[in-house]
Short mmCIF file of the C-alpha atoms (twelve columns), coordinates in Angstrom:
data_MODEL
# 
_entry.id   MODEL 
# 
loop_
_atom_site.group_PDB 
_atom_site.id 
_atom_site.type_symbol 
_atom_site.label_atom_id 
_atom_site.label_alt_id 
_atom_site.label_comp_id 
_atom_site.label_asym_id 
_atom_site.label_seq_id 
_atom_site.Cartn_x 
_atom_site.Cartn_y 
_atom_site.Cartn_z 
_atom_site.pdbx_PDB_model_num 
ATOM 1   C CA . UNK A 1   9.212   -3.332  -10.910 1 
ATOM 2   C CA . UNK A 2   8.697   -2.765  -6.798  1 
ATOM 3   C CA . UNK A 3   6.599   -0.399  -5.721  1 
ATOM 4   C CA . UNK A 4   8.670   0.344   -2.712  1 
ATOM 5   C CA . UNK A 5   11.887  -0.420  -0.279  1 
ATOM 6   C CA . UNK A 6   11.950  -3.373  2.089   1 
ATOM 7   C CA . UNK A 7   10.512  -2.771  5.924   1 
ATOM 8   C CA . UNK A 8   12.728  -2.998  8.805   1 
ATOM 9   C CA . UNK A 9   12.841  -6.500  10.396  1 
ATOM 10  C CA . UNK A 10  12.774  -4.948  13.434  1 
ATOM 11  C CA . UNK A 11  9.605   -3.257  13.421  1 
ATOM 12  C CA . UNK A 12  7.953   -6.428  12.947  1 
ATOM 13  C CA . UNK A 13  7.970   -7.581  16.782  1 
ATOM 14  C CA . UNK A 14  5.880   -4.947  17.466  1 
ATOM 15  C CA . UNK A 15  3.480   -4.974  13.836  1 
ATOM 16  C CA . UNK A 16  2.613   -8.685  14.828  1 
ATOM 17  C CA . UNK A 17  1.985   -8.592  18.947  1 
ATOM 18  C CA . UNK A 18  0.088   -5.186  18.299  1 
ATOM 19  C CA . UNK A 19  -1.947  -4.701  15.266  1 
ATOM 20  C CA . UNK A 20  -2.839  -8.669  13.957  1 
ATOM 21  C CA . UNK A 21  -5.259  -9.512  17.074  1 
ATOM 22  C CA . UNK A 22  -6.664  -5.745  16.123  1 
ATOM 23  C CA . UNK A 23  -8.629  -7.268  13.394  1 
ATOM 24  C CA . UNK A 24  -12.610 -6.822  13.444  1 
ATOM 25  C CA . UNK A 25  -14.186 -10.215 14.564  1 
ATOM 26  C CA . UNK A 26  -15.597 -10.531 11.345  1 
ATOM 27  C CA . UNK A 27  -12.248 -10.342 9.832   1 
ATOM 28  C CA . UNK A 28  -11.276 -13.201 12.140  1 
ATOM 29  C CA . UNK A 29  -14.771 -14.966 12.158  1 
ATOM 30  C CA . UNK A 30  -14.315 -14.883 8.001   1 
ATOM 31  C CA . UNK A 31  -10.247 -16.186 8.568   1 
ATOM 32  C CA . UNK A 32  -11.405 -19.097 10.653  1 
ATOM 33  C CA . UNK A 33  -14.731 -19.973 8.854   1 
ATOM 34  C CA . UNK A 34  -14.415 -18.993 5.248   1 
ATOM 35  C CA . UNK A 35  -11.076 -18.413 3.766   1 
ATOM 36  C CA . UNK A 36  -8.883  -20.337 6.090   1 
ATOM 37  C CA . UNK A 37  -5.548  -20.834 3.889   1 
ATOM 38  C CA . UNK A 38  -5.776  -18.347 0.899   1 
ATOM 39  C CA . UNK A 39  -3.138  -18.987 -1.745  1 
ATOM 40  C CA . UNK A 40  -1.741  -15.069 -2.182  1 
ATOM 41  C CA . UNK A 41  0.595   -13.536 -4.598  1 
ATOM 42  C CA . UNK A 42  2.428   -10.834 -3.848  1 
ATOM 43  C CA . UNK A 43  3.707   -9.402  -7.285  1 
ATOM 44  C CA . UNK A 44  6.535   -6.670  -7.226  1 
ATOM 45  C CA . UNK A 45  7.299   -7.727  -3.411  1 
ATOM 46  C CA . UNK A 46  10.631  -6.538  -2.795  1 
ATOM 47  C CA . UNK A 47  9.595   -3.343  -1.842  1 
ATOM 48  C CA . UNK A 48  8.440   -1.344  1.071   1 
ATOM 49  C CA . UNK A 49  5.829   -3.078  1.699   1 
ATOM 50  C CA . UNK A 50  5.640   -6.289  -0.177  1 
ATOM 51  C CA . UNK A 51  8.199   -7.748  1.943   1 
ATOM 52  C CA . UNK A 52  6.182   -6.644  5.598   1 
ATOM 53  C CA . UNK A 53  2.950   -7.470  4.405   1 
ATOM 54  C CA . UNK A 54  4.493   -11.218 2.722   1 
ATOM 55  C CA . UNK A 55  5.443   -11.449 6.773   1 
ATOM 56  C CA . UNK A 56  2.656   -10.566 8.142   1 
ATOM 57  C CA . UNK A 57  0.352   -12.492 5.772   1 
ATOM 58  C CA . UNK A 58  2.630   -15.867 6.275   1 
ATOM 59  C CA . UNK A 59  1.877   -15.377 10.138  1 
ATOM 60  C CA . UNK A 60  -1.870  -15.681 9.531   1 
ATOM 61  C CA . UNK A 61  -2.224  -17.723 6.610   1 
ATOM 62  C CA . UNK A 62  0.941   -20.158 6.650   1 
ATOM 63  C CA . UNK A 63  4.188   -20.001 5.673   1 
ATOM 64  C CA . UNK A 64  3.999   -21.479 2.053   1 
ATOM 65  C CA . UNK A 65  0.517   -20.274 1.183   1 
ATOM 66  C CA . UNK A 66  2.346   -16.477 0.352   1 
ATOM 67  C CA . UNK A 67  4.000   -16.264 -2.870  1 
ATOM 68  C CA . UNK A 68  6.630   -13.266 -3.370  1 
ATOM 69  C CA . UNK A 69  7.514   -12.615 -6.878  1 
ATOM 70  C CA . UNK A 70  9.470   -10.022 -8.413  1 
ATOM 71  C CA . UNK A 71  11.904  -9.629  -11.375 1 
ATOM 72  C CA . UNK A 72  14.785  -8.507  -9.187  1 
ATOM 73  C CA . UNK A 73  17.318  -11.346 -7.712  1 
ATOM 74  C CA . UNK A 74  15.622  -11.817 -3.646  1 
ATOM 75  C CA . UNK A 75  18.436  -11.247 -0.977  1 
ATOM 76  C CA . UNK A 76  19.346  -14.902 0.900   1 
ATOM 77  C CA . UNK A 77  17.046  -13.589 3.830   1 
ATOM 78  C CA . UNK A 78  14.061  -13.332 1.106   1 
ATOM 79  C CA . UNK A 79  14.966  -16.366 -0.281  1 
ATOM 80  C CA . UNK A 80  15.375  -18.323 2.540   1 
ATOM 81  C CA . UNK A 81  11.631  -16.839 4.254   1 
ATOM 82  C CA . UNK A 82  9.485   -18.764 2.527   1 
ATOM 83  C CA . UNK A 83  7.816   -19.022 -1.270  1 
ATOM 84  C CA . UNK A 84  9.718   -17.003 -4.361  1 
ATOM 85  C CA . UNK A 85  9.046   -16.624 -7.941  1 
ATOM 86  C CA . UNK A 86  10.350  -15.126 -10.979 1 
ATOM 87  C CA . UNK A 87  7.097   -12.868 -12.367 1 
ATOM 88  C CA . UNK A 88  6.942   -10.390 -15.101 1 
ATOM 89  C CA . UNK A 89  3.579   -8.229  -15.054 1 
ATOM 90  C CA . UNK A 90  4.213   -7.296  -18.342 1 
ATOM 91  C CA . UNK A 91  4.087   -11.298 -19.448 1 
ATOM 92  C CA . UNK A 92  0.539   -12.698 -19.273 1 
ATOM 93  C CA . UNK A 93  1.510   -16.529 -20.088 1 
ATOM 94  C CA . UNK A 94  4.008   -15.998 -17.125 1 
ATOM 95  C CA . UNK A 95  1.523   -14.761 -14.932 1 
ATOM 96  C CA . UNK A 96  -1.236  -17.119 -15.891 1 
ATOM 97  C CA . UNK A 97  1.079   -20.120 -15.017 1 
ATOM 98  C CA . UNK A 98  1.811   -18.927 -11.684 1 
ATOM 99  C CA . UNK A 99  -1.603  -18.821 -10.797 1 
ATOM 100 C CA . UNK A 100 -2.517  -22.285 -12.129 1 
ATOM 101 C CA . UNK A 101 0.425   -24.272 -10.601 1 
ATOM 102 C CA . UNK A 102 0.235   -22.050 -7.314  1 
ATOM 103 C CA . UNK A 103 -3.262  -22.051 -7.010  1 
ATOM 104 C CA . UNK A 104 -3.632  -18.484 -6.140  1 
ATOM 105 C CA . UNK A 105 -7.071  -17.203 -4.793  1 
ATOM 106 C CA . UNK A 106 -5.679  -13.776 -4.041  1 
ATOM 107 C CA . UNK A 107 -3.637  -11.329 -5.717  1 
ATOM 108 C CA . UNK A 108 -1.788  -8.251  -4.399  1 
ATOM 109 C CA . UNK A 109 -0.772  -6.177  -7.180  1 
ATOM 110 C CA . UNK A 110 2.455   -3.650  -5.938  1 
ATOM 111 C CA . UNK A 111 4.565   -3.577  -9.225  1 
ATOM 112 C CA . UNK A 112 4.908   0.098   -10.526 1 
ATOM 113 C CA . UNK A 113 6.862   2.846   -10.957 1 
ATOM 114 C CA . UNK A 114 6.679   5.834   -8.601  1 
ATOM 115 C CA . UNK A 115 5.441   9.397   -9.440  1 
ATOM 116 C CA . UNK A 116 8.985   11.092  -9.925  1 
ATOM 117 C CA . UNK A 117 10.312  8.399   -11.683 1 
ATOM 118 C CA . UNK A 118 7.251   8.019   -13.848 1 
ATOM 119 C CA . UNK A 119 8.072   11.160  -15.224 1 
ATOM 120 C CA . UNK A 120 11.304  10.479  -16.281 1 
ATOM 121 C CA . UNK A 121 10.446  7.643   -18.536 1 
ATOM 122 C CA . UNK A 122 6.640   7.953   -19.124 1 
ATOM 123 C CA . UNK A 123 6.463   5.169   -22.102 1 
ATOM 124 C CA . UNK A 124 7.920   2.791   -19.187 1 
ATOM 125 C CA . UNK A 125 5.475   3.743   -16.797 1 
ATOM 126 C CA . UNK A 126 2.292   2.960   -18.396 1 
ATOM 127 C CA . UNK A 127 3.343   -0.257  -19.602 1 
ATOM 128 C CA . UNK A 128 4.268   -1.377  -16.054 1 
ATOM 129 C CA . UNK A 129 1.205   0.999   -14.484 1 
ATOM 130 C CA . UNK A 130 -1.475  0.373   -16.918 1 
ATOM 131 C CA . UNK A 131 -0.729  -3.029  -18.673 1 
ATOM 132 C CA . UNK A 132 0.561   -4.770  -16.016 1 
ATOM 133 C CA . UNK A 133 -2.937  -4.114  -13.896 1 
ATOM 134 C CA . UNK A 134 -4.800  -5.320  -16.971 1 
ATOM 135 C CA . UNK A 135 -2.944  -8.480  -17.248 1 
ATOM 136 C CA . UNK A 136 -4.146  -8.590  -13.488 1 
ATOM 137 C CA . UNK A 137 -7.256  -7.624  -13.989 1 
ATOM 138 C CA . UNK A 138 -8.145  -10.262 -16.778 1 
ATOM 139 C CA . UNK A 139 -6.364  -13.001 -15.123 1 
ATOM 140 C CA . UNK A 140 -8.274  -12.554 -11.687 1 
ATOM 141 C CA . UNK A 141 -11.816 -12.213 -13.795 1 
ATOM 142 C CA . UNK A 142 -10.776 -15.553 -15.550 1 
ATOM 143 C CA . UNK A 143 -9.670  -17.496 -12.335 1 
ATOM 144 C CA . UNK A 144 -11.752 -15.499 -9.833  1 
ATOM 145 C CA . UNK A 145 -9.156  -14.280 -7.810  1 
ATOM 146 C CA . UNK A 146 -9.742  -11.625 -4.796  1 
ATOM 147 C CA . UNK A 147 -7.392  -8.882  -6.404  1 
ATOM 148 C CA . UNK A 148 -5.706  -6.047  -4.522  1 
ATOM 149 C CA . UNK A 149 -4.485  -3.000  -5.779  1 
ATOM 150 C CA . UNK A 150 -2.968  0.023   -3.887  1 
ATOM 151 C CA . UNK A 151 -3.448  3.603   -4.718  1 
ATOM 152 C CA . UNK A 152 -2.146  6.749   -3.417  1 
ATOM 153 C CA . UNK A 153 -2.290  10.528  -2.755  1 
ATOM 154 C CA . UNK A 154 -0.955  10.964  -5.893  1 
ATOM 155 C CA . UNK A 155 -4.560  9.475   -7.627  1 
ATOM 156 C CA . UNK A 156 -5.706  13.338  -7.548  1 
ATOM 157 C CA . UNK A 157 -4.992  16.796  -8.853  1 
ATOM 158 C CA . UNK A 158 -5.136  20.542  -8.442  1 
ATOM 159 C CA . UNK A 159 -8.990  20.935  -9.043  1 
ATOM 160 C CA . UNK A 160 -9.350  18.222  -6.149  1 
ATOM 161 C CA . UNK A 161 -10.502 19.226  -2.878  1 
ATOM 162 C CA . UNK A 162 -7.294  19.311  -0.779  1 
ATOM 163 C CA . UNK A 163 -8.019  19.734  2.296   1 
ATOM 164 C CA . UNK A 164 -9.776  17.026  3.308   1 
ATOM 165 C CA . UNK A 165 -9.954  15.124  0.019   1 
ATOM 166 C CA . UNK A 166 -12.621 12.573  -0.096  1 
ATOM 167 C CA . UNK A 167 -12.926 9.042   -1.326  1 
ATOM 168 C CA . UNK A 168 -15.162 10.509  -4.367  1 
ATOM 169 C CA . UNK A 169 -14.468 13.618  -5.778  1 
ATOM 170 C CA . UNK A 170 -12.934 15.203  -8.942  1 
ATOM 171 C CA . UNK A 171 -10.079 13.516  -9.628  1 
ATOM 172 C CA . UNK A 172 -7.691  14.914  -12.656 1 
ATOM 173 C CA . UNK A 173 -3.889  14.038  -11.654 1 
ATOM 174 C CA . UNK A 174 -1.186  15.620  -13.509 1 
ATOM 175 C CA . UNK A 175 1.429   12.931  -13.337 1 
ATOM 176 C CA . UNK A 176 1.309   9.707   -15.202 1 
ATOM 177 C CA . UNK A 177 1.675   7.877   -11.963 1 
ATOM 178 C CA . UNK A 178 -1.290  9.366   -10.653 1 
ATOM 179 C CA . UNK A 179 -2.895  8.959   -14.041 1 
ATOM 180 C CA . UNK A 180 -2.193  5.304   -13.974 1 
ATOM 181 C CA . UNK A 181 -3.718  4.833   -10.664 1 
ATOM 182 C CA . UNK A 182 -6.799  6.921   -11.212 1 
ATOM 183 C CA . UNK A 183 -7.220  4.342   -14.328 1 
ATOM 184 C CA . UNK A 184 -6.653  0.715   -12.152 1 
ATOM 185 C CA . UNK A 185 -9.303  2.565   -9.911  1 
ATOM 186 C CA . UNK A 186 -11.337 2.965   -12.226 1 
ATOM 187 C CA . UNK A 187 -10.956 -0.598  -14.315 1 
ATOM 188 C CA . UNK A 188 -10.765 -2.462  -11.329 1 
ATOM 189 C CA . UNK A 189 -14.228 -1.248  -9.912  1 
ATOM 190 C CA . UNK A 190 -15.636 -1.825  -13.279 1 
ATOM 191 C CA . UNK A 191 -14.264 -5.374  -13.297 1 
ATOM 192 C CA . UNK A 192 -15.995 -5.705  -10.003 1 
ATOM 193 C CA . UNK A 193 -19.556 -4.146  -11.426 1 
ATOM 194 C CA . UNK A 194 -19.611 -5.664  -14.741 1 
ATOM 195 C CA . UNK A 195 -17.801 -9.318  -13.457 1 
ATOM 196 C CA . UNK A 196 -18.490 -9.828  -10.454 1 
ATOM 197 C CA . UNK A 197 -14.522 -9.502  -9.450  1 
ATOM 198 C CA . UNK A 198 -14.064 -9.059  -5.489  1 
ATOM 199 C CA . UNK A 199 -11.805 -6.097  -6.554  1 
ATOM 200 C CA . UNK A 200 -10.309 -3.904  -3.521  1 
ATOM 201 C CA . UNK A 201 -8.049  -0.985  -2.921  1 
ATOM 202 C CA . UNK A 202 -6.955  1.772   -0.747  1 
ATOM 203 C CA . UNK A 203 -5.654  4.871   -1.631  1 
ATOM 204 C CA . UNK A 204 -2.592  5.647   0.644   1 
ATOM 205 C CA . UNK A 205 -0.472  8.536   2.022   1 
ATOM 206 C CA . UNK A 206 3.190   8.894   2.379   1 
ATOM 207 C CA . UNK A 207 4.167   5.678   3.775   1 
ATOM 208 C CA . UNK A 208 7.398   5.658   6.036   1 
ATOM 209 C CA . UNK A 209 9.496   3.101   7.124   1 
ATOM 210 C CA . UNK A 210 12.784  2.532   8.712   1 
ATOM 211 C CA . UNK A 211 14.648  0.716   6.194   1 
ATOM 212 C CA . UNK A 212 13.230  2.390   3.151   1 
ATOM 213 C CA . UNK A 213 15.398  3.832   0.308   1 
ATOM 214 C CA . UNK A 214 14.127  6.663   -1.114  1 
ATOM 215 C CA . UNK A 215 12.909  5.799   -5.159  1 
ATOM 216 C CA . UNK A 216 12.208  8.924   -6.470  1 
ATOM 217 C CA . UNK A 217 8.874   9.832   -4.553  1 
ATOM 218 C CA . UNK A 218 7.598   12.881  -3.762  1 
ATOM 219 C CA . UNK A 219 7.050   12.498  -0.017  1 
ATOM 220 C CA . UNK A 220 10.708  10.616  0.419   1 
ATOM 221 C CA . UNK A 221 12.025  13.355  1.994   1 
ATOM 222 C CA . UNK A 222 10.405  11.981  5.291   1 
ATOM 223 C CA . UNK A 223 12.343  8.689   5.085   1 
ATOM 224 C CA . UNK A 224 15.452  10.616  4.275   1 
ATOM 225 C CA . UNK A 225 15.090  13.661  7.236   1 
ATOM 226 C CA . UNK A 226 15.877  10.822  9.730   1 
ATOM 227 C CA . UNK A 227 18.981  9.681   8.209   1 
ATOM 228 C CA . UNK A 228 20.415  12.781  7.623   1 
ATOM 229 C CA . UNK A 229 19.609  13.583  11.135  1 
ATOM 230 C CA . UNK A 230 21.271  10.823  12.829  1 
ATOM 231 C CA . UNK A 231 24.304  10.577  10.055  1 
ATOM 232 C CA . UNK A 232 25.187  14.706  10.034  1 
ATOM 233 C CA . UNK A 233 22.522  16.759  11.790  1 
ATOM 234 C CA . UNK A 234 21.160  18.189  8.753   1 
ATOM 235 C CA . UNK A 235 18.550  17.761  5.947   1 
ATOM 236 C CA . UNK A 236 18.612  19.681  2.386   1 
ATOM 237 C CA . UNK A 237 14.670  19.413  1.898   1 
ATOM 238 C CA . UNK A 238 13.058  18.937  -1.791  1 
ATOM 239 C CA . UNK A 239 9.761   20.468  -0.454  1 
ATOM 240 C CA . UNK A 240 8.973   24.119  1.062   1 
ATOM 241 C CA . UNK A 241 8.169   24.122  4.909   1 
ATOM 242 C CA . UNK A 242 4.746   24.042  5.046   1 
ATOM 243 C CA . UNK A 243 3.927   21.990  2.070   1 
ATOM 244 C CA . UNK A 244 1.120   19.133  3.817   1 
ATOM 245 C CA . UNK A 245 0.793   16.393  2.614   1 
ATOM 246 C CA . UNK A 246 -0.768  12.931  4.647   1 
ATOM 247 C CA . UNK A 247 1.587   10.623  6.212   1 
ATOM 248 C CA . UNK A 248 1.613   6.989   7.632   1 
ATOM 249 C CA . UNK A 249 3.630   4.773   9.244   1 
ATOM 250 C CA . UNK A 250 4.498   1.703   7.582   1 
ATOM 251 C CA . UNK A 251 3.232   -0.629  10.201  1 
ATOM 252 C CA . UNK A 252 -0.581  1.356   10.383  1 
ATOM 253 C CA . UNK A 253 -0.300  0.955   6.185   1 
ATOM 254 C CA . UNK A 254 0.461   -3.343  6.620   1 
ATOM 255 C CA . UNK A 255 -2.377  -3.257  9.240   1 
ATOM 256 C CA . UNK A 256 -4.673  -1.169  7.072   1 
ATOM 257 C CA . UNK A 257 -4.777  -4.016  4.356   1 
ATOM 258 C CA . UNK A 258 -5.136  -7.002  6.233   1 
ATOM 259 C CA . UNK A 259 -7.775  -5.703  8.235   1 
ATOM 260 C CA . UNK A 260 -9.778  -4.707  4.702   1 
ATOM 261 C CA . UNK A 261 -8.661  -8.185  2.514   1 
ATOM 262 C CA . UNK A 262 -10.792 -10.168 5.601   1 
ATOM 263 C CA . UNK A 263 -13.836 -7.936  5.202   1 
ATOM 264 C CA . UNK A 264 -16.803 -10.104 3.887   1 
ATOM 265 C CA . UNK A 265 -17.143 -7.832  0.416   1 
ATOM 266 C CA . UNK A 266 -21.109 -7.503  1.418   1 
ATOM 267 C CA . UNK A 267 -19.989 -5.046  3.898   1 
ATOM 268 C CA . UNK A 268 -18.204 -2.907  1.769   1 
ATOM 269 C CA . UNK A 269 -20.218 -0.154  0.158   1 
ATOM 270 C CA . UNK A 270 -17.298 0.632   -2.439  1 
ATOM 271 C CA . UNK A 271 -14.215 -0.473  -3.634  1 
ATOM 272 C CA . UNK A 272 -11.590 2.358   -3.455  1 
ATOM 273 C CA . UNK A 273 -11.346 3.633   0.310   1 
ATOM 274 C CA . UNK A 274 -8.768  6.463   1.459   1 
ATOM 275 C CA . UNK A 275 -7.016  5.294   4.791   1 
ATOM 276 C CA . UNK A 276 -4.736  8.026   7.139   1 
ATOM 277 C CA . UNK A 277 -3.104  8.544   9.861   1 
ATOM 278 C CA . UNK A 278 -1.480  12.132  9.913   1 
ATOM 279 C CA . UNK A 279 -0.577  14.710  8.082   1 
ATOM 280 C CA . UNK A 280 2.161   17.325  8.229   1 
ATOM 281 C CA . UNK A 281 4.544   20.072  7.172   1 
ATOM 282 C CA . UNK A 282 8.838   19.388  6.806   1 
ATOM 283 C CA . UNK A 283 8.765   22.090  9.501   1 
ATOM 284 C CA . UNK A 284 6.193   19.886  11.518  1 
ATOM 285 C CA . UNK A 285 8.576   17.325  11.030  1 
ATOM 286 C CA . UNK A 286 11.471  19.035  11.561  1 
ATOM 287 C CA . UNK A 287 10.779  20.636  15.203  1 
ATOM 288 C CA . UNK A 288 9.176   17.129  16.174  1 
ATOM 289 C CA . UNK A 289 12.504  15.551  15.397  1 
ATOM 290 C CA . UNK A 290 14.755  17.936  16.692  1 
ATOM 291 C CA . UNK A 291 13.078  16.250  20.247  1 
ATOM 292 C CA . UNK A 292 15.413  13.918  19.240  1 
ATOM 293 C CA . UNK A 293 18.311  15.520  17.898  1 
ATOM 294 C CA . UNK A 294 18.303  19.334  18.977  1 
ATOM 295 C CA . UNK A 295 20.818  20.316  16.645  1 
ATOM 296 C CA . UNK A 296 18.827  19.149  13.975  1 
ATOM 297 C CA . UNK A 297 19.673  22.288  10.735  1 
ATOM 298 C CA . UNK A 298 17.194  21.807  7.674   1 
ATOM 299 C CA . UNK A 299 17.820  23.576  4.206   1 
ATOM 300 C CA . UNK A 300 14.974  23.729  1.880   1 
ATOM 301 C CA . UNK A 301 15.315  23.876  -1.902  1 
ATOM 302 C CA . UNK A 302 12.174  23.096  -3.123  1 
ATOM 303 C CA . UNK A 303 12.508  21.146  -6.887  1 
ATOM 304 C CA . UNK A 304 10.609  19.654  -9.475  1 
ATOM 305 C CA . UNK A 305 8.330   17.321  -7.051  1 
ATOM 306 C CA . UNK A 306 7.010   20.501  -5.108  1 
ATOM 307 C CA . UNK A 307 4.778   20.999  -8.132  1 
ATOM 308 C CA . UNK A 308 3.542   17.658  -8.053  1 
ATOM 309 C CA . UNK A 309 2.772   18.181  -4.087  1 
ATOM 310 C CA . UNK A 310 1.301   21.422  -4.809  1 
ATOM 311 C CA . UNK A 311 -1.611  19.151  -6.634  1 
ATOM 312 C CA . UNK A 312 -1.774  16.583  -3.958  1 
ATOM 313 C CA . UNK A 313 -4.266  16.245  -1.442  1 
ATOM 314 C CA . UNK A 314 -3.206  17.778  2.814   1 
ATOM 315 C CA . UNK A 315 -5.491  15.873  4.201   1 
ATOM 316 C CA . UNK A 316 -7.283  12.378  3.659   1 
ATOM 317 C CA . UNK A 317 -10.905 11.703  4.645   1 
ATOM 318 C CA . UNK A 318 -10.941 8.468   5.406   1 
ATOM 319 C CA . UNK A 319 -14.305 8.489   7.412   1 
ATOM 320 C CA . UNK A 320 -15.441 5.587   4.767   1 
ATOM 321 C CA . UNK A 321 -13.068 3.192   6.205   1 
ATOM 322 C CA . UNK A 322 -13.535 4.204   9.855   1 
ATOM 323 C CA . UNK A 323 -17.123 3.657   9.500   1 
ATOM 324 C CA . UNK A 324 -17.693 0.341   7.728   1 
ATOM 325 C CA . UNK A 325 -14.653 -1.606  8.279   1 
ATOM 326 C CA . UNK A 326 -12.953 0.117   11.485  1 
ATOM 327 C CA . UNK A 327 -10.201 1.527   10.130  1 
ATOM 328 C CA . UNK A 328 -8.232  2.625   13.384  1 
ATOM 329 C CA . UNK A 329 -4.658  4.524   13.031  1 
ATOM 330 C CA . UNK A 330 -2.144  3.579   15.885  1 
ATOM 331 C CA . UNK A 331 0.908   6.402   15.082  1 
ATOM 332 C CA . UNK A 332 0.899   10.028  15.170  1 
ATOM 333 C CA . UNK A 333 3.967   12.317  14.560  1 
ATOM 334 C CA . UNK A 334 5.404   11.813  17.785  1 
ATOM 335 C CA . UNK A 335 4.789   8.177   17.678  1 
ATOM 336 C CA . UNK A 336 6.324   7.764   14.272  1 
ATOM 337 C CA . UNK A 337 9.302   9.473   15.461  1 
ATOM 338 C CA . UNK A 338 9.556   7.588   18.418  1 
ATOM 339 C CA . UNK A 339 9.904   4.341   16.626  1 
ATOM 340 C CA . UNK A 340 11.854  5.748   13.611  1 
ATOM 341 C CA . UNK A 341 14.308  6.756   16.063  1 
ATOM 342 C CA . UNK A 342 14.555  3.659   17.997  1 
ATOM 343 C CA . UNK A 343 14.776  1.503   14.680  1 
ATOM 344 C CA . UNK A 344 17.844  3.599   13.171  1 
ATOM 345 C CA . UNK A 345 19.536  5.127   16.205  1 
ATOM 346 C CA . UNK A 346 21.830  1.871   16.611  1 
ATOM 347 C CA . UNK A 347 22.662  1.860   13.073  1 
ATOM 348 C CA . UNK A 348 24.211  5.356   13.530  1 
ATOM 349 C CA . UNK A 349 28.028  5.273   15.127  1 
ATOM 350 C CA . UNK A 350 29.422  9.058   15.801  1 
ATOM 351 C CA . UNK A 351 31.964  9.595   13.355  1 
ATOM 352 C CA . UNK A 352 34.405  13.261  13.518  1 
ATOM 353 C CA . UNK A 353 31.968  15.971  12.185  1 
ATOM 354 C CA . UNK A 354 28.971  14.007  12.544  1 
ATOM 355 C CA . UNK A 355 26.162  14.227  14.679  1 
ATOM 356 C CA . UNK A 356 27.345  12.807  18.224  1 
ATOM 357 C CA . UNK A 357 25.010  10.355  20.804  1 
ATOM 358 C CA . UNK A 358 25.336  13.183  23.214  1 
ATOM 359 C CA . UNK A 359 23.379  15.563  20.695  1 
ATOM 360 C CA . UNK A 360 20.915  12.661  20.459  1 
ATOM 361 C CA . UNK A 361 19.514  13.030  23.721  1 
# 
């Protein structure tokens, strides 16, 4: 199961001249000194960001030291990139084999099912959400693996703080997705307490990329605004106006975890950081795209997966991962539509009834 859709080739010119070198030099000073050529495994990769961060990691570490693995059939381009496996979370011989004949000294976990979908089959989603990290988990304790697991906005619940939400606060989600991800959290750190596991993750915001497909999230409707924009000038929105929620940029998000996997673990104080970037409304969005496309009309119908955003935090505090590991964001709103547009635009040929280039500034 993949976490989310695969990240535009084309923002990768730009991820690897501009936010690799950003690194801290202790990132780079452990690269060079300590962990030069980490075996990694990238489980449920052919998503949003397995595939970018596979990419990216292959640039730094080599081409064949990055494992992708998945139980969906990889595209030729996939294929033909470097290292790919057949891996089923759910099957721990499967797993355990991988690691032994790979030799994997790092594991990034992705594999689950989003928060909408979660809720649709719920039995589904904490085998893949809850057993698959313990296979993880137990694997990585036996082998001594550095394990990474990503969490989310979702991780927290109306009697949270929303605005800004911590890294430690009350934390009582109402979706099993969130549940699920309060609960790797949770085992994870005490893996890392009780075992000595080098255990890390970060807690994310809506994460937006060019060539994402929306899979039932509850902050998809900023991936999809664009495309309606540029294919008919309008956007039916699943959220009301000025619902906040955070936001990032998918190439900020790729940054955000190398930059914390080459952190010496003695300068981490915890385990679980929140990262950000921005946050804003579907109007915010709206009148910020409409720089773009001035015609821009936007419906709102709020559904279902308002009530889930109603629970979710509006703001991050991420002044954790500022502070001990220089956690720097590079795209605002402006920015993010900036590249968004520049990505898809070309994709986009004016049909009768459409929106036309001239519209498009």
């Amino acid at each position: 199961m993949s976490l989310y859709g695969i990240v535009s080739k084309r923002s990768f010119g730009v991820l690897l001249r501009r936010c690799l070198p950003s690194v801290t030099s202790s990132a780079r000073s452990l690269h060079s000194n300590e962990i030069e050529e980490p075996r990694i495994l990238i489980t449920g990769s052919l998503g949003q960001l397995g595939t970018g961060l596979a990419k990216v990691l292959r640039g730094r570490y080599g081409r064949d030291n990055v494992i992708m693995s998945d139980i969906l059939k990889p595209s030729k381009e996939v294929y033909e990139s470097g290292p790919y496996l057949y891996a089923d979370i759910l099957d721990f011989k499967n797993l355990q084999e991988i690691i032994v004949t790979q030799r994997i000294d790092w594991v990034i976990h992705f594999s689950a099912l989003l928060s909408a979908v979660g809720e649709h089959n719920v039995p589904l989603a904490m085998r893949v959400n809850i057993e698959g990290v313990h296979n993880i988990l137990e694997l990585a304790k036996q082998y001594k693996l550095k394990v990474f697991v990503p969490s989310t906005i979702g991780a927290f619940g109306p009697t949270s703080p929303r605005n800004p939400t911590p890294d430690i606060t009350i934390q009582r989600p109402r979706t099993i997705y969130g549940v699920s991800k309060v609960h790797a959290e949770l085992m994870g750190e005490y893996y890392h307490y009780k075992f000595g596991l080098d255990f890390r993750c970060l807690r994310f915001p809506g994460v937006i990329s060019a060539d994402t497909q929306p899979g039932g999230g509850t902050t998809d409707y900023a991936v999809q605004i664009f495309h309606d924009a540029l294919e008919k000038g309008s956007h039916t929105c699943f959220l009301k106006p000025d619902c906040r929620l955070p936001m990032m940029y998918v190439d900020d998000c790729l940054r955000s975890m190398v930059e914390y996997l080459e952190i010496p673990g003695d300068q981490l104080s915890m385990r679980t950081y929140n990262v950000n970037a921005m946050s804003f409304t579907p109007e915010e969005l709206s009148n910020e795209l409409r720089k773009h496309v001035p015609h821009l009309e936007v419906n709102y119908k709020p559904d279902s997966r308002q009530a889930i955003a109603d629970t979710w935090p509006m703001k991050f505090d991420d002044t954790n991962a500022r502070e001990q590991w220089g956690w720097k964001h590079e795209y605002n709103i402006e920015d993010l539509c900036n590249v968004m547009m520049s990505i898809l635009k070309p994709s986009y040929v004016p049909k009768e009834g459409k929106v036309s280039m001239k519209s498009l500034g």
